[in-house]
N, C-alpha and C positions, 0 to 999 in steps of 0.2 A: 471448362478451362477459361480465365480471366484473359481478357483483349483487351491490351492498351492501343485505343485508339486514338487517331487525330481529334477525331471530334472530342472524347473523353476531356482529353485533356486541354484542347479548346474552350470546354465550358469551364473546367475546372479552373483555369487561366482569367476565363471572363468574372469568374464570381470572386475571382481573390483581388483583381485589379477594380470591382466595384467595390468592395469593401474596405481594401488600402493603397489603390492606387500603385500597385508593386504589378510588374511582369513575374509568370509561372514558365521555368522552360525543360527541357526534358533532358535528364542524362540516362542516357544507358547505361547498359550494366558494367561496360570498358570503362566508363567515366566521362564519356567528349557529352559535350554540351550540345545538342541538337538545333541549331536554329541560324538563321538568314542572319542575324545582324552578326559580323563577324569580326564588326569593328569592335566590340563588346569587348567593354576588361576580364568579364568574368567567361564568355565564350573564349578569349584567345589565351587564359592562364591554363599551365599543363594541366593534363588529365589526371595526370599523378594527383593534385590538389582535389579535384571530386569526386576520383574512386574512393579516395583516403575520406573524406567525408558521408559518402554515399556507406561509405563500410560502415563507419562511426554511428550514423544512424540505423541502420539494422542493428547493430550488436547493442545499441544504449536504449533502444527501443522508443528513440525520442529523434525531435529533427538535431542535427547538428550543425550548429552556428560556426565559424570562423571569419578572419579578414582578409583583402585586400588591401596590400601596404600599410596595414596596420592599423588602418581607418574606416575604410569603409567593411560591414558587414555585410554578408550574405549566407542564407542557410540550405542546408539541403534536407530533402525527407522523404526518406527510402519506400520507394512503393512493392509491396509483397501479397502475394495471396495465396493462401494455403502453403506455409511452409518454400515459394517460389519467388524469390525477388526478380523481379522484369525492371528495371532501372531506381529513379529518382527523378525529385523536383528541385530543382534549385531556383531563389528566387533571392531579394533583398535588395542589396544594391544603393543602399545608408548611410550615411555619414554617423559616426557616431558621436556622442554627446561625451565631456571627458566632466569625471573619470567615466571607466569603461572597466565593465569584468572581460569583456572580451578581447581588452588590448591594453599593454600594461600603460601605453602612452598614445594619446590622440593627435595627429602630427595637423599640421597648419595647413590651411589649403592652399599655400605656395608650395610645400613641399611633400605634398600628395600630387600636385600636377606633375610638379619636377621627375617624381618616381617614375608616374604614366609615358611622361616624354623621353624615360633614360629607357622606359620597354617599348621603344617604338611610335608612340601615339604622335601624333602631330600636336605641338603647343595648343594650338584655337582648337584643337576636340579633347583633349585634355581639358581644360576650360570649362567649355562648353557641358563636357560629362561630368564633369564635379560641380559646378553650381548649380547641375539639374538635379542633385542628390538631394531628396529630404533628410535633414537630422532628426535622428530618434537618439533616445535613451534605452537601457536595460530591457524594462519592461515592457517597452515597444515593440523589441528584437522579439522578446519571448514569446510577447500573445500573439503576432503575426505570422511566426515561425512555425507557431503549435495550431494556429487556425488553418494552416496550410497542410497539415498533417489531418485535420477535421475535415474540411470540405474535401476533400479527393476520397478516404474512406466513404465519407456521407454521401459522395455524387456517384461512385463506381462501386458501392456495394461487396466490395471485395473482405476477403477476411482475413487481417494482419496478424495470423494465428502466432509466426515467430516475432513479428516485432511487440508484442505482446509480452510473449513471456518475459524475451530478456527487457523490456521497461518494467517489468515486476523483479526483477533479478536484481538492474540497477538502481531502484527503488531500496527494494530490503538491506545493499550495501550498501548506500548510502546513510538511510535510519541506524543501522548496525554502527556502521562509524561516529554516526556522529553521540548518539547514544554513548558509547566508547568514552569519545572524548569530551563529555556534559560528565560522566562518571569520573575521569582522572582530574577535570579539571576544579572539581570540589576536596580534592584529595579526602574523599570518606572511603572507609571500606566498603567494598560493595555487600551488601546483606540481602540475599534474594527477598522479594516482595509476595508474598499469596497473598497480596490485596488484588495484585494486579488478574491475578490467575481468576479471580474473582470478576472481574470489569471485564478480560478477555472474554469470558463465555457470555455475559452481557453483550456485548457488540457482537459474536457471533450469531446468537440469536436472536437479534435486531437483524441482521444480513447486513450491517458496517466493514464492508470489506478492506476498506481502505483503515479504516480509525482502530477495526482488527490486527493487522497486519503491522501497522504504526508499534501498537503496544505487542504485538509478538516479537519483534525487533526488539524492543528492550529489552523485554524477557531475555532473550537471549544475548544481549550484549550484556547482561549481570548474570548468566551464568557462563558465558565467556571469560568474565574479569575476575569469579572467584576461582576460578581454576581452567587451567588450558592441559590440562592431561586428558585424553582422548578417553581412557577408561571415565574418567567424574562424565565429563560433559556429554558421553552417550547414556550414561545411567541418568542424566539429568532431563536431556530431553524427552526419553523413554517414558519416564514419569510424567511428565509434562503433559504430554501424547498420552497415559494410561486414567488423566484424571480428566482432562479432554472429553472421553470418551465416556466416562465410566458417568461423569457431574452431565454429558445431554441424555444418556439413556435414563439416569433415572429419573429424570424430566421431563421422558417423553418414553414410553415402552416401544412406540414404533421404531422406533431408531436404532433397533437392536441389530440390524445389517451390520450397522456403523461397528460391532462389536469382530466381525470378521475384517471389515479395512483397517483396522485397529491392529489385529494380527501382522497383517500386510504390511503396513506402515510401519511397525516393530521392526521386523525383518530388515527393512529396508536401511531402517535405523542403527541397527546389531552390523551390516555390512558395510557403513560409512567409512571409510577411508582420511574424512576430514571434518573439519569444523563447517564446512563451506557446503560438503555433501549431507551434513545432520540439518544446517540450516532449510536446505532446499525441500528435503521431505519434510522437514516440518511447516514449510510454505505450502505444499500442495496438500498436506494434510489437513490446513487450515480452508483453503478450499473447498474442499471437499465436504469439509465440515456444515460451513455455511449452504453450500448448491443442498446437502443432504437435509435440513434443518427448513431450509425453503421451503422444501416439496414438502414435506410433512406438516407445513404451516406453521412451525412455531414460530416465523418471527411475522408472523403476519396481523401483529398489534400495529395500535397504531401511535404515532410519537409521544402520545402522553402516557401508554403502557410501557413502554422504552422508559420514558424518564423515569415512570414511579419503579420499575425494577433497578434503575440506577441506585434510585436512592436507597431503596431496600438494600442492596446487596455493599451499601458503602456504611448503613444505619444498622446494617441487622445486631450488633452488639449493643443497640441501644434499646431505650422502651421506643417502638414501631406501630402505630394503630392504623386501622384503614381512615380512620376521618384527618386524621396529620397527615400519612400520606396523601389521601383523594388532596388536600390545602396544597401541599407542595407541588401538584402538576394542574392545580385550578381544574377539578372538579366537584361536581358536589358527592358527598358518600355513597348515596345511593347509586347514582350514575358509573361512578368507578367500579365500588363492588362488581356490576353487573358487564361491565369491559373486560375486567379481570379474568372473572368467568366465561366471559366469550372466547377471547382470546389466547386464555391459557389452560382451557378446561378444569383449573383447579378454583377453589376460592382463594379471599384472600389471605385467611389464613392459612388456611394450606399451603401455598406459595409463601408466604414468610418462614413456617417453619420447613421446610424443605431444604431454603435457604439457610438457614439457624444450621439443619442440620449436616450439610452440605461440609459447610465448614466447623463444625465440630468437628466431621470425620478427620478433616485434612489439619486440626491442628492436634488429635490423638497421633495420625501417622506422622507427622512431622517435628512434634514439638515435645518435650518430656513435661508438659505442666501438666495437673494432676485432674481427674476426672471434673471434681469439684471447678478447679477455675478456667476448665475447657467451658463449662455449664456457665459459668460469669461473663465471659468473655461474649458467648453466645447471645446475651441476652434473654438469661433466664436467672431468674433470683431462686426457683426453685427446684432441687436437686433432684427431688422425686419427679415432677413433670418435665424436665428434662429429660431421663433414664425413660417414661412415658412414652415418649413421642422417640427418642433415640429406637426404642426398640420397634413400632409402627413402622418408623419407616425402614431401616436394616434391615429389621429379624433379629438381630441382637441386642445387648447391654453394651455400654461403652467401654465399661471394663472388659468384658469381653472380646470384643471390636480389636482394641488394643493388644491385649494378650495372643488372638491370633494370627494379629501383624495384618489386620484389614479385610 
């Protein structure tokens, strides 16, 4: 069971005031501010104002900034472990620099004292307490806010299992939105993208969790904008989810578990109730993905076999050789080839056309163009080596493919 201790957070206290000269102080879970000095603006303001922050931060999964009379800042940063919040940190204490995203207006500090003196304060510690405020700016508030959130994890080992998830929650709704509105405000029709589906399973199997997640947020804020009818956008993500799954196992045959959470995660999908409850399992889906894909090694290249798969999979429509690739991530041919082969148990051809075929498959199932300019598009001039390698790695012809809808 985690113990917030004096000492705890004594040190935690000492390491933040060495590194920005700011006081750390303790709120409990009611919200009162724990400490001696009681002349304090931010110790004698209601409770109501740091439960209401202390909440904020659990549920945003990040610290929560606010102000005092409008000017000076202060944050709070909800302490939890395993699923159990045991209070908060409030800390700050700022003048802020104008403008200000955290105030729509930076008041003079005649009329910040005047505020302090109309709640009580005596004129000369009014004064006194505002001129001993350091000015920060924006990014001041943030990085000392979010280091504050850093060192207390890092010194008390605790595990912030819920503030976690909901800062991936408020994460994904954010990208989602604003995605959204990068999309209205080009006023183009939204046309879903399988390039991106394409760069998705790239950072997957890299383990880019963050740059993963980024581009699943579009993905799905353009299959949000071409249709909001609950039937499209569960058959949407469903696919999404089926090609996911289907593009790492033939990639990798150990990964065939992944074919039974695949079921799971369908289900889960079939029973959404919303846009918001499709979104989520498709976040942990993603997860999932990634932790499964780790352990089995495949993204266990290293950043120059990352990049040359980028490029691959952004060129494969073009003519692709290993000595142009080995050029675009600065190695020499030999040396690549044999990373390739480390890392990805195939050669490098065989990873090109894997790739090649990958998206063949996906633009027979999704596209009406004709066997011939599926093979074009591919990056193959010839129709018979195409149909070749199409059938090696399927089992079937692409006509075929096609005809029996996959």
């Amino acid at each position: 069971m985690a113990i917030l201790s004096k000492r705890l957070i004594g040190q935690v206290s000492a390491e933040y005031s060495r590194r920005f000269g700011l006081k750390a102080r303790l709120v409990n879970v009611a919200g009162r501010v724990e400490s001696l000095d009681i002349a304090n603006p931010i110790v004698r303001q209601p409770k109501r104002k740091t439960s209401y922050a202390l909440h904020e931060s659990i549920n945003l999964g990040v610290p929560y900034v606010y102000t005092i009379n409008g000017s000076i800042a202060v944050w709070v940063v909800g302490l939890e472990d395993c699923n159990i919040v045991h209070g908060g940190l409030i800390s700050g204490e700022v003048r802020l620099q104008s403008p200000s995203s955290y105030s729509r207006s930076v008041l003079a500090v005649d009329n910040i004292i005047k505020q302090f003196v109309d709640a009580g304060m005596s004129g000369e510690d009014a004064g006194r307490y505002v001129d001993g405020l350091p000015i920060w700016n924006d990014e001041q508030v943030r990085v000392a806010a979010e280091a504050l959130q850093d060192i207390f994890y890092m010194m008390s080992g605790w595990k912030p299992v819920l503030i976690r998830e909901n800062r991936l929650k408020h994460l994904q709704k954010e990208q989602f939105s604003r995605a959204i509105e990068d999309q209205r405000k080009t006023g183009v029709q939204v046309l879903y993208n399988f390039e991106k589906e394409r760069l998705l399973l790239t950072n997957i199997k890299a383990g880019d969790k963050n740059e993963a997640r980024r581009m699943l947020n579009e993905m799905l804020a353009m299959i949000y904008m071409s249709s909001q009818q609950m039937a499209v956008l569960r058959a949407r993500t469903i696919e999404l989810l089926s090609y996911l799954s289907r593009a790492a196992i033939e990639d990798n045959p150990m990964l065939e578990p992944l074919i039974e959470k695949n079921h799971s995660w369908i289900h889960k999908l079939v029973k959404a109730k919303s846009f918001e409850e499709l979104s989520e399992v498709l976040r942990c889906a993603l997860d999932e993905f990634i932790n499964g894909i780790y352990l089995h090694g495949v993204n266990r290249s290293s950043k120059k076999i990352r990049a040359a798969l980028d490029y691959i999979n952004i060129s494969y429509g073009q003519k692709v050789s290993l000595s142009t690739t080995a050029a675009k991530v600065g190695l020499s041919p030999w040396r690549f080839a044999h990373l390739v082969k480390s890392h990805t148990g195939k050669t490098f051809s065989q990873t090109l056309q894997q790739i090649r075929i990958q998206n063949a498959q996906r633009l027979l199932d999704r596209t009406s163009k004709t066997c011939t300019d599926v093979a074009y598009a591919c990056g193959y001039q010839d129709q018979s080596y195409f149909i070749k390698h199409f059938r090696r790695i399927t089992g079937t012809t692409p006509a075929k493919y096609r005809k029996c809808g996959g």
